[in-house]
N, CA and C atoms as a LAMMPS dump frame, in Angstrom:
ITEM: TIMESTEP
0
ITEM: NUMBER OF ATOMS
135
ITEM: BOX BOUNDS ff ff ff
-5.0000000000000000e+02 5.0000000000000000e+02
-5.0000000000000000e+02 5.0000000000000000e+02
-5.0000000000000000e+02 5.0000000000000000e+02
ITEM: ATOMS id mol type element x y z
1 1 1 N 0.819 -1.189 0
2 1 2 C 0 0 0
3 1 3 C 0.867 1.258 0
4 2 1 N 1.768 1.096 0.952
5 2 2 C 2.412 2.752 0.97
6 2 3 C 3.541 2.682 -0.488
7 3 1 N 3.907 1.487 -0.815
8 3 2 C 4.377 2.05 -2.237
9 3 3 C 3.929 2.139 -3.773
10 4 1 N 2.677 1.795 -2.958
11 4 2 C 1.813 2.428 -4.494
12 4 3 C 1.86 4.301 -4.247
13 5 1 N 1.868 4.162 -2.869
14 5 2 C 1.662 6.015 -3.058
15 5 3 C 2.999 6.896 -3.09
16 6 1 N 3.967 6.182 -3.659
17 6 2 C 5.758 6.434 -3.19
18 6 3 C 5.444 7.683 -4.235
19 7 1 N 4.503 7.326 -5.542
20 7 2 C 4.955 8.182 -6.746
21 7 3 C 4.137 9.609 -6.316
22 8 1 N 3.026 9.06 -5.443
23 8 2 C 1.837 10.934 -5.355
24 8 3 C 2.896 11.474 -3.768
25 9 1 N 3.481 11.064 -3.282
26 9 2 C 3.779 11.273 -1.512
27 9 3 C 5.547 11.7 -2.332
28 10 1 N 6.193 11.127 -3.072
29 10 2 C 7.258 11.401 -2.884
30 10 3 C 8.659 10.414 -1.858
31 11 1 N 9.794 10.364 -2.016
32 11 2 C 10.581 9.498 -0.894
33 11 3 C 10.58 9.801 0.25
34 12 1 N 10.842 11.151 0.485
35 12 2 C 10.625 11.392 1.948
36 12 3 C 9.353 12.082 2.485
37 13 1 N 8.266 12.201 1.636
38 13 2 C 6.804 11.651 2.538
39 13 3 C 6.718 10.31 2.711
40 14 1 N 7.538 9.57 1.864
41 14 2 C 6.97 7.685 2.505
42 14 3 C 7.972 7.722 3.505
43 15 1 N 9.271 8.207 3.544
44 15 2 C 9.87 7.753 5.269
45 15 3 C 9.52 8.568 6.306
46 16 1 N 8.947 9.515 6.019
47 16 2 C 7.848 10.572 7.118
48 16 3 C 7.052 9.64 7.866
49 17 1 N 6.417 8.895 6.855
50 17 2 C 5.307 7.862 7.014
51 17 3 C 5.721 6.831 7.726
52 18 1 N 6.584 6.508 7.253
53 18 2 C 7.577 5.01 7.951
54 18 3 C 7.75 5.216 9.108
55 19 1 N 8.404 6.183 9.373
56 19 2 C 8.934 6.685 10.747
57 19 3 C 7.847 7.06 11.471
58 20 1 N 6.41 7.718 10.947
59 20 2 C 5.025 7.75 11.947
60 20 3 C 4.954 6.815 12.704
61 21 1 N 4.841 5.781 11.895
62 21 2 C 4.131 4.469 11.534
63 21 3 C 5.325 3.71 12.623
64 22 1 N 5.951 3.709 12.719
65 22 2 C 7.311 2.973 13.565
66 22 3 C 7.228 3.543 15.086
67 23 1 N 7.362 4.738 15.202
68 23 2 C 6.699 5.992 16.432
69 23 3 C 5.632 5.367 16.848
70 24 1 N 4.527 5.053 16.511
71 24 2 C 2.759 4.77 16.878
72 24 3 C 2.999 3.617 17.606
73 25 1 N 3.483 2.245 16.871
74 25 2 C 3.908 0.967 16.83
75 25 3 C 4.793 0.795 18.542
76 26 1 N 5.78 1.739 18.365
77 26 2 C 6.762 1.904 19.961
78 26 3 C 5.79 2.149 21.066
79 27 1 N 4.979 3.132 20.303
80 27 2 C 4.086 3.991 21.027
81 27 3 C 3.199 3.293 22.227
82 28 1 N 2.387 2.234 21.14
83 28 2 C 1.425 0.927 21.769
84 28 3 C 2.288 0.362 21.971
85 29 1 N 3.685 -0.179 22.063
86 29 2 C 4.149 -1.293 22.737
87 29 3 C 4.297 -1.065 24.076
88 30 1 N 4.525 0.258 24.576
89 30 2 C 5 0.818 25.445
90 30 3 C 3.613 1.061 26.408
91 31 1 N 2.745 0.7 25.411
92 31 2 C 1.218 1.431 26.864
93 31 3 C 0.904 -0.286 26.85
94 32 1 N 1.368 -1.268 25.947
95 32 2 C 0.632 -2.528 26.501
96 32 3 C 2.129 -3.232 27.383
97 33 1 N 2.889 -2.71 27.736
98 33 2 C 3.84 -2.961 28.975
99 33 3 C 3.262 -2.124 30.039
100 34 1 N 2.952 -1.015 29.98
101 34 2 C 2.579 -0.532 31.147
102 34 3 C 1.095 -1.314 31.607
103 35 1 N 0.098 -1.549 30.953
104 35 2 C -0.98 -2.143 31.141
105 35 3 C -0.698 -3.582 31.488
106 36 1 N 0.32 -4.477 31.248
107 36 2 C 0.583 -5.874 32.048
108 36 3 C 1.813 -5.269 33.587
109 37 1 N 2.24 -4.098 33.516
110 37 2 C 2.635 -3.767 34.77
111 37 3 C 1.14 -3.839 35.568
112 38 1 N 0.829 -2.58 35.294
113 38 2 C -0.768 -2.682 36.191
114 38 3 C -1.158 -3.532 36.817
115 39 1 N -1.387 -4.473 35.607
116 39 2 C -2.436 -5.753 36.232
117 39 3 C -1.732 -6.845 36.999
118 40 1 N 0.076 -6.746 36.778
119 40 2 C 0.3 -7.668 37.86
120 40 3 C 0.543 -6.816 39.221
121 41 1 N 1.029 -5.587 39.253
122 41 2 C 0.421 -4.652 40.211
123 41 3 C -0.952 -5.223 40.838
124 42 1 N -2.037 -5.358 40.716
125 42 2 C -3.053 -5.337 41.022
126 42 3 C -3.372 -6.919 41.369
127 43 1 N -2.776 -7.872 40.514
128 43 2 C -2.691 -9.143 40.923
129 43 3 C -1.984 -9.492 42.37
130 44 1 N -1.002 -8.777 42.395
131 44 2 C 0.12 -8.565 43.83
132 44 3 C -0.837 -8.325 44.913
133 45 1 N -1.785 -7.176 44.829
134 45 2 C -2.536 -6.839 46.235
135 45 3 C -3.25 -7.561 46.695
């Protein structure tokens, strides 16, 4: 999908994109570690 749009976006709107897209990805990994902290937090009490 994103390199059908390489030719209307250009190279560095698709690694703009890449790099969103990589950012978001860290993004949720990082809130579903904190969310199994929590719950064994909460399993502990």
């Amino acid at each position: 999908m994103l390199e059908n749009r390489k030719d209307s976006y250009g190279s560095v709107a698709l690694l703009q994109k890449d790099l969103e897209l990589a950012k978001v990805t860290r993004e949720l990994e990082e809130i579903d570690a904190f969310t199994d902290a929590i719950n064994a937090r909460k399993a502990a009490l």
